[in-house]
N, C-alpha and C positions, 0 to 999 in steps of 0.2 A: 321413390326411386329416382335417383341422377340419371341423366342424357347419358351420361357415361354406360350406365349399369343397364339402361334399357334395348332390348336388340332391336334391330333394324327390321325393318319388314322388308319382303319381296319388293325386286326391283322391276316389275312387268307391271304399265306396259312402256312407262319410258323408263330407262333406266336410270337411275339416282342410289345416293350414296350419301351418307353426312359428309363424308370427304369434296366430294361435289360441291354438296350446298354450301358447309363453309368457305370451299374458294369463292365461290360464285357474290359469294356475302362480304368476302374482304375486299375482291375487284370491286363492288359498288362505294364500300365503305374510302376505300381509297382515290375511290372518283368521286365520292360525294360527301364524305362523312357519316355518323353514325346514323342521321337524319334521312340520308337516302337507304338506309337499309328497312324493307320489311319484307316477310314471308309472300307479296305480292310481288313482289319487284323480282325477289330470288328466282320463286319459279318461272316468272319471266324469264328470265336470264335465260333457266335451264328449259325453258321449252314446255315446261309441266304446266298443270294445273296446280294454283295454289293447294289446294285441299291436300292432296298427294304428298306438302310438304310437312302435314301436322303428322304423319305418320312416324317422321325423322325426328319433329322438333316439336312441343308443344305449345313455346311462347317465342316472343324475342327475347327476353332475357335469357332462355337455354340456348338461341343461338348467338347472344352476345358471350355468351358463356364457351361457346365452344371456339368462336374467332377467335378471343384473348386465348387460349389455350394453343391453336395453332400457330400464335405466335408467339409464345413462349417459347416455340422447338428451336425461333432464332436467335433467342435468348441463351438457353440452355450452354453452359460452354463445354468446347469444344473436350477435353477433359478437364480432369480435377484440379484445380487450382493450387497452388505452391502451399500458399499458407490462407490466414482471416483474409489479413488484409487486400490479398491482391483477388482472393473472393470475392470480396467485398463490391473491389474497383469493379473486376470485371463485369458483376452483374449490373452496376449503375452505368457503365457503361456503354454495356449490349443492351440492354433497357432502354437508355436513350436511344442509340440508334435504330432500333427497332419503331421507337417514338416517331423517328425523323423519316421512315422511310410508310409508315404509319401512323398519321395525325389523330384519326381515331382513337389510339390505343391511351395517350392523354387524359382521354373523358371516361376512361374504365379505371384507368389504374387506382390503387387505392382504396378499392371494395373489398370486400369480404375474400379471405384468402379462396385463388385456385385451387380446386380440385383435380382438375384434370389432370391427364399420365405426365404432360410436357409440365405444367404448372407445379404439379408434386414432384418433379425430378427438378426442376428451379430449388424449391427449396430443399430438398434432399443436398442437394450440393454446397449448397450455402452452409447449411447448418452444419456440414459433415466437417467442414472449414475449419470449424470453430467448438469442433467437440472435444470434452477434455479440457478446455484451457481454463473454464471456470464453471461456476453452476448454471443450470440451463436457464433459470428465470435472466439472470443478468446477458447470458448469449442473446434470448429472446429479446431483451429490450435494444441491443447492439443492433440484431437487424432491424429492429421496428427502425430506430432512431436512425440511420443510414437509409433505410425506405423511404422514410419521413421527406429526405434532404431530396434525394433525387427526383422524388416523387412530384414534389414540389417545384422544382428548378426542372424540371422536362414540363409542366404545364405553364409556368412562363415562358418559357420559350413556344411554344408552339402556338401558346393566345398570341405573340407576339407577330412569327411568320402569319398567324390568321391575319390579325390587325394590318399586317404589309399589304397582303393581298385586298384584303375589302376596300385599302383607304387608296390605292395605290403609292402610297408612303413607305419609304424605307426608315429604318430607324432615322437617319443619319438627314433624312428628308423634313420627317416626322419634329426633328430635333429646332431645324431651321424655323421652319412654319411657326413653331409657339418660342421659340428663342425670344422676339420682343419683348413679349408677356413674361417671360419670367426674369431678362435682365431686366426691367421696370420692377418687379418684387422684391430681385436680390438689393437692388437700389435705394430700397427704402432702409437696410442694415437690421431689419426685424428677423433675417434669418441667416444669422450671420457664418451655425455651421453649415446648411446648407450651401452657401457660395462657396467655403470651402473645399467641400465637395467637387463643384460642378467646373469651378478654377481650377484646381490641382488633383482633382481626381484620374485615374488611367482608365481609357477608355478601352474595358476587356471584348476582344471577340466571344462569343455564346461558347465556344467548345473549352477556350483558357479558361472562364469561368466558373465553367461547370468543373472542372479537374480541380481548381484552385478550392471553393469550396467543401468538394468530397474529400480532400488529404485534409483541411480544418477538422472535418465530423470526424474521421477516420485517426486523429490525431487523437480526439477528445473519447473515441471510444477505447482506444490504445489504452490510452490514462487509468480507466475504469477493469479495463481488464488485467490490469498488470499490478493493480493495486493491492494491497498485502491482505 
């Protein structure tokens, strides 16, 4: 039986609620990371005795299970999307920025599909996108491979703001400090496309990035579904 399918017990004699505890679980997560969350801290939080909270949850992973799911509802868009594609955008998106307003949500994505009501109405909408245009195995592989991308490109970014924070180093900081070291390598002409790179490469802000890559995926998944 899922978290989902299981009821709640009686709220006497403090009162609680999964709704409760999950907030209580993302304000930590978001002050601390997933590392400050456990079922001892939570019912700190809410005043309770831990025990009182196995009644709600029976592990962390059902309440890591329910956090992501609560924050799928800010994912969720707002309505149905025009077409695939702009599905598509939108949910890498609101993905990300759910990312950025939730660093946590980084170190979950990518596991095993959500169950939960917000998780399943995520992809109910996705899919709905893209129903009819071709057969479902190749839909299916369209959003893996489009998950894949942002999936991906939201945890670099966000090991990156981590890496800011611990080193007190911005990128651009970061860049300077080993700059020596590597005009000494490029110097040596053993990596010759690398300096062209680093010389005439354009230095993207993280959000052009991210846009500029998902219209690439979104191009190459286009190709695949238009295909005769």
């Amino acid at each position: 039986m899922t978290v989902w399918d299981r009821p709640e017990p009686p709220t006497r004699p403090v009162p609680l609620d999964r709704e409760r505890i999950v907030a209580a679980a993302i304000a930590l997560a978001d002050e601390g990371g997933l590392e400050a969350v456990s079922l001892r801290k939570v019912a700190g939080r809410l005043n309770a005795g831990p025990m009182r909270l196995y009644g709600y949850i029976s592990t962390k992973e059902e309440l890591f299970d329910l956090m992501v799911d609560e924050v799928y509802a800010e994912i969720l868009p707002e309505e149905q999307p025009g077409d695939w594609r702009e599905a598509l955008r939108i949910l890498a998106h609101r993905t990300r920025q759910a990312a950025l307003r939730h660093e946590w949500l980084a170190d979950l994505l990518g596991r095993r599909p959500a169950l939960g009501p917000n998780g399943l109405a995520v992809t109910e909408a996705t899919l709905a996108a893209l129903d009819g245009l071709t057969d479902i195995d190749t839909v299916m592989r369209a959003v893996e491979t489009v998950s894949a991308y942002f999936t991906g490109a939201i945890r670099r970014e966000i090991t990156n703001l981590r890496a800011e924070r611990a080193t007190g180093l911005s990128k651009h900081d970061w860049q300077r400090t080993h700059g020596p070291h590597l005009t000494r390598m490029l110097a040596t002409g053993r990596f010759p496309a690398l300096a062209k790179a680093v010389h005439d490469g354009t230095d993207m802000d993280p959000e052009t990035s991210f846009a500029t890559g998902l219209d690439w995926v979104l191009d190459a998944v286009a190709a695949k579904l238009t295909r005769p």
